[in-house]
VOGU-3710 file (C-alpha; in Angstrom, 3 decimals, decimal comma):
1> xxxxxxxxxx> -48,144/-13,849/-13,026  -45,748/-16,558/-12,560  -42,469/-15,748/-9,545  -39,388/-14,205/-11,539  -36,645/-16,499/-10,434  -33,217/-14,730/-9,305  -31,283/-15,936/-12,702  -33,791/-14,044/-15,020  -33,264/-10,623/-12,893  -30,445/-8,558/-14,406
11> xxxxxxxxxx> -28,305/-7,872/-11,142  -28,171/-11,596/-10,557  -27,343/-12,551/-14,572  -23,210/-13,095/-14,874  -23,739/-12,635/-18,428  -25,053/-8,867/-17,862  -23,245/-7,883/-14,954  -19,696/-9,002/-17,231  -20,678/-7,028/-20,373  -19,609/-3,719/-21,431
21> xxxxxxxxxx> -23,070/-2,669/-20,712  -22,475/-3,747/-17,059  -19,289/-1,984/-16,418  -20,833/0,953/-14,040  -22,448/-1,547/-11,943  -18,871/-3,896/-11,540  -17,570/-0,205/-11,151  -20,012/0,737/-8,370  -19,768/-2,605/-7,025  -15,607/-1,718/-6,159
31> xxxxxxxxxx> -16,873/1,661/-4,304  -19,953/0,410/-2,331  -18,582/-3,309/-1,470  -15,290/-2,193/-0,014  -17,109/0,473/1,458  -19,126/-1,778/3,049  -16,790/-3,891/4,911  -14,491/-0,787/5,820  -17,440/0,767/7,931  -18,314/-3,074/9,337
41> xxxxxxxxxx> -14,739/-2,975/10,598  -15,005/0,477/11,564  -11,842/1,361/9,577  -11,772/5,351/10,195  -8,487/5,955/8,234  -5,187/4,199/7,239  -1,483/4,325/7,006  -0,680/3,136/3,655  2,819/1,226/2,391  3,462/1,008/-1,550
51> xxxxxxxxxx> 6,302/-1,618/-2,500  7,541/-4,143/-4,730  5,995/-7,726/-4,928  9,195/-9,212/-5,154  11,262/-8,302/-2,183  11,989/-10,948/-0,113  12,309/-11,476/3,878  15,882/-12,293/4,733  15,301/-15,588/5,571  13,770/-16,365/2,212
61> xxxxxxxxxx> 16,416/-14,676/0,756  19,268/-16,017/2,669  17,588/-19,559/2,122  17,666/-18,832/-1,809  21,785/-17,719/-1,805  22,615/-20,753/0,231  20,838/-23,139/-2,280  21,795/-21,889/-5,225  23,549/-24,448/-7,555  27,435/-24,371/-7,313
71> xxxxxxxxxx> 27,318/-24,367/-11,023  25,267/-20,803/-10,711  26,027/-18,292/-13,648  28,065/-15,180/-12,157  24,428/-13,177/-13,043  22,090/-15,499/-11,127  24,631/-15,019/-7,806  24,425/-11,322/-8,121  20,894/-11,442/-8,685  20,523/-13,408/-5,136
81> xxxxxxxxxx> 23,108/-11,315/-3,287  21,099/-8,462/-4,671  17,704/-9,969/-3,358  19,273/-10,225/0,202  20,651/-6,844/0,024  17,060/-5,363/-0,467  15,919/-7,986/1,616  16,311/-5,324/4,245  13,471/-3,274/3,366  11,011/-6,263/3,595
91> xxxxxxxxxx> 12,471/-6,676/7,442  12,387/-2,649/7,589  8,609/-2,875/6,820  7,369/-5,298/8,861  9,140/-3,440/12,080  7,849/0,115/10,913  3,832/-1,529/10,076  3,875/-3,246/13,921  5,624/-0,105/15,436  2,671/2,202/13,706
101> xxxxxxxxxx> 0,249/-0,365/14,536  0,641/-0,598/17,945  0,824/3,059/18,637  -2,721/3,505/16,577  -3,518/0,654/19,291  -3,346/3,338/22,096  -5,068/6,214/20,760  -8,958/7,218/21,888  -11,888/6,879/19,960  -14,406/4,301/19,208
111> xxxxxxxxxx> -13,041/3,672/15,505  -10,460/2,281/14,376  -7,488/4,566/13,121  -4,402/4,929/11,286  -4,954/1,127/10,356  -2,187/-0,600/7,728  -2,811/-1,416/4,098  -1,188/-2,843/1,671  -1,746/-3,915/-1,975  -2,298/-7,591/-0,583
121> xxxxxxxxxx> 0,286/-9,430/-2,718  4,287/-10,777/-1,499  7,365/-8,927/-0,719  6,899/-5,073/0,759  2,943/-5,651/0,745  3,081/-9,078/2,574  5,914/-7,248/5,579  3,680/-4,481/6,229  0,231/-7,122/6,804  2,977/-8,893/8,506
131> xxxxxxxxxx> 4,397/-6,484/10,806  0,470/-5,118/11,921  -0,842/-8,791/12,321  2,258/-9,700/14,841  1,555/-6,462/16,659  -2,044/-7,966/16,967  -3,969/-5,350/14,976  -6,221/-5,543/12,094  -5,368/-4,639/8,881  -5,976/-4,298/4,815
141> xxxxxxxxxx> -5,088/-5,602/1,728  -6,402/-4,011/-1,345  -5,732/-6,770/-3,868  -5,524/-6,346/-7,685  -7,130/-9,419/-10,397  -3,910/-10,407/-12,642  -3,279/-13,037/-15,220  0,074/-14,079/-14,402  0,450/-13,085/-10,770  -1,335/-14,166/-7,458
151> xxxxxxxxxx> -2,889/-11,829/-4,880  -3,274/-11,947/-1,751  -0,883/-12,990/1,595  -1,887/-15,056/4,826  -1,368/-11,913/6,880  -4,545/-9,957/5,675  -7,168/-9,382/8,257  -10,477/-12,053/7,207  -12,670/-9,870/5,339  -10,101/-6,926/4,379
161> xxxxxxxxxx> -8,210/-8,946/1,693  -10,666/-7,301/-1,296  -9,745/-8,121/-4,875  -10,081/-5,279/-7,333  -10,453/-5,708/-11,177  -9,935/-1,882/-11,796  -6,799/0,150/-10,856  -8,258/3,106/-10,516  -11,139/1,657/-8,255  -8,430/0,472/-6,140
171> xxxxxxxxxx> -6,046/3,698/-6,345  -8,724/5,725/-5,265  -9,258/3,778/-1,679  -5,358/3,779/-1,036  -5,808/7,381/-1,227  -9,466/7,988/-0,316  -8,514/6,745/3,548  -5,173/7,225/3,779  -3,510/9,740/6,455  0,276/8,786/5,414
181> xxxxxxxxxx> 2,381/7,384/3,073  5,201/5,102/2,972  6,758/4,260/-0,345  9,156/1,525/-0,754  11,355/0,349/-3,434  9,366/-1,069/-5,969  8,791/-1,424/-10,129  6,269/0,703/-12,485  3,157/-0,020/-9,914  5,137/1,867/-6,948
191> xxxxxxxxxx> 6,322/4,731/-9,156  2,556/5,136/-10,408  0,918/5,064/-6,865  3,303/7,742/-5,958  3,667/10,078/-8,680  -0,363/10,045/-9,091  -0,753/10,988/-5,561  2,085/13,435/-5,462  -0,099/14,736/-8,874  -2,804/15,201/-7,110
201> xxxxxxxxxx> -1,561/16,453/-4,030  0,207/19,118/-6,097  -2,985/19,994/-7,967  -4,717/20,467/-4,998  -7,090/17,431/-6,004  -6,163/16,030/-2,626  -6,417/18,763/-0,094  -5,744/16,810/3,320  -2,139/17,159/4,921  -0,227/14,423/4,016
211> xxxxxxxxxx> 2,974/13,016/5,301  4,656/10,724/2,670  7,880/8,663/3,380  9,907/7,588/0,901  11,959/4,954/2,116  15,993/4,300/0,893  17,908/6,634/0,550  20,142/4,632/-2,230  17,457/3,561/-4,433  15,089/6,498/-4,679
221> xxxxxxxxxx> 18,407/8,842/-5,542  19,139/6,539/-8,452  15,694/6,280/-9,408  14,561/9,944/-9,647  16,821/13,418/-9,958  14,469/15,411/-8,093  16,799/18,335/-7,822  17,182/18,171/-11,883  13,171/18,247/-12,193  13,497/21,093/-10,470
231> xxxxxxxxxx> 16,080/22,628/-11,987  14,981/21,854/-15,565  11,947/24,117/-14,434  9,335/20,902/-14,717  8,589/21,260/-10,920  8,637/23,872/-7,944  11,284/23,929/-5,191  8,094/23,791/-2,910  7,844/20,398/-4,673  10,148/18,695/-2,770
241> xxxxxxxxxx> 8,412/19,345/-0,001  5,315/16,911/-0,847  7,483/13,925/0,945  10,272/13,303/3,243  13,251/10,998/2,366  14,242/8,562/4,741  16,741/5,339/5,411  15,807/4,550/8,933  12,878/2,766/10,980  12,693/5,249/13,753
251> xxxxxxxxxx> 12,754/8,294/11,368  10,026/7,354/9,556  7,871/6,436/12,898  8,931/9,966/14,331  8,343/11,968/11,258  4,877/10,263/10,268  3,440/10,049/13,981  4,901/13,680/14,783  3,259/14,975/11,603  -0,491/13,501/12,633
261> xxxxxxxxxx> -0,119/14,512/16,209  0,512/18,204/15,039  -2,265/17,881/12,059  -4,440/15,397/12,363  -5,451/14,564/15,944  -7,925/16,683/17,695  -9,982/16,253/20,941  -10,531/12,581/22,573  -8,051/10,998/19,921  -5,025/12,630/21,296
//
């Protein structure tokens, strides 16, 4: 019997493995491969931030108003002076990711704890890989395959930047890991990552305490009427309870790190 060469076996075959009929292995392949390189890192659990892709740092953005032809239209200037005005939360994040970062730093234990992730990509995503790497921790980027749109930052820990093709392969290890939640201002991807985990939570799908942030006072008040939700009847005054609003750095530290102390860590960890 001649030697089967590796192209002729299925698992090695591109063709197969990018088929319909191969779509529970590519599915498998996001659980076990990320998986994988969590436990080689000894990853034990994780502080996620959701955010927009396109906030900017200050300097970027203050770089982008000064430039900006003297001929600009009246919208383009208020769409820069807007950019530095968020600008704030990118800054916001990268403080609040090294603050978290080095206090996980201190804690007992042989694994690694309450480490930061991130989608992977610019703006909020690239502060909060920022903010751990320049507090000298490790940390995660959970990137997403897109045709018009590049993933990935320079902050990402070598071997945690892993690129997803599925969303829900990738929502499920933001959640699967994570021990808090800070949600920035972002587009339709931010308001799905939250209101699917606030689903769940409410459901009782997710079961583990759960601090979530939401971070800006301004924005998320003009993006959702939680007090009309509730008073529409669509959701419980013990609803509002699932997250914590916030506008401020030191808040969100207290509230998140006061919340796991009380919680989450037991024995040697504490």
């Amino acid at each position: 019997m001649s030697k089967i060469v590796d192209k002729e076996r299925f698992y090695y075959n591109p063709g197969f493995l990018g088929s319909p009929q191969g779509r529970s292995v590519r599915i498998l392949s996001e659980y076990y491969g990320p998986l994988q390189r969590l436990q080689r890192k000894k990853i034990a659990d994780t502080i996620v931030f959701f955010g927009s892709a396109r906030t900017l740092s200050r300097e970027d953005a203050q770089t982008a108003l000064d430039n900006a032809p003297k001929k600009a239209d009246e919208q383009t200037i208020k769409r820069l002076k807007s950019d530095l005005k968020m600008s704030r939360y990118y800054e916001d994040a990268r403080i609040l990711a090294g603050k978290f970062t080095t206090w996980s730093k201190g804690l007992k234990g042989t694994k690694r704890r309450y480490i930061i992730c991130s989608g992977g990509g610019s703006g909020i995503m690239e502060a909060s890989n920022r903010g751990a790497a320049e507090a000298g921790g490790i940390n995660v980027g959970l990137t997403i395959s897109l045709p018009f749109e590049s993933s990935g930052n320079e902050w990402i820990t070598d071997d945690l930047d892993m690129k997803f093709h599925y969303f829900f392969m990738r929502k499920f290890w933001f959640l699967y890991l994570a021990k808090a939640l800070i949600v920035w201002p972002g587009g339709f991807g931010t308001l799905d990552e939250l209101m699917e985990c606030l689903t769940l939570i409410q459901t009782q799908k997710i079961k583990k305490r759960l601090p979530i942030v939401l971070y800006g006072k301004e924005f998320w008040g003009n993006v959702v009427n939680w007090d009309y939700l509730v008073e529409a009847g669509t959701i419980s005054p013990k609803d509002l309870k699932l997250f914590h609003i916030s506008d401020d750095v030191e808040d969100t530290y207290k509230y998140v790190t006061d919340f796991i102390e009380k919680y989450q860590l037991k024995g040697p960890n504490f």
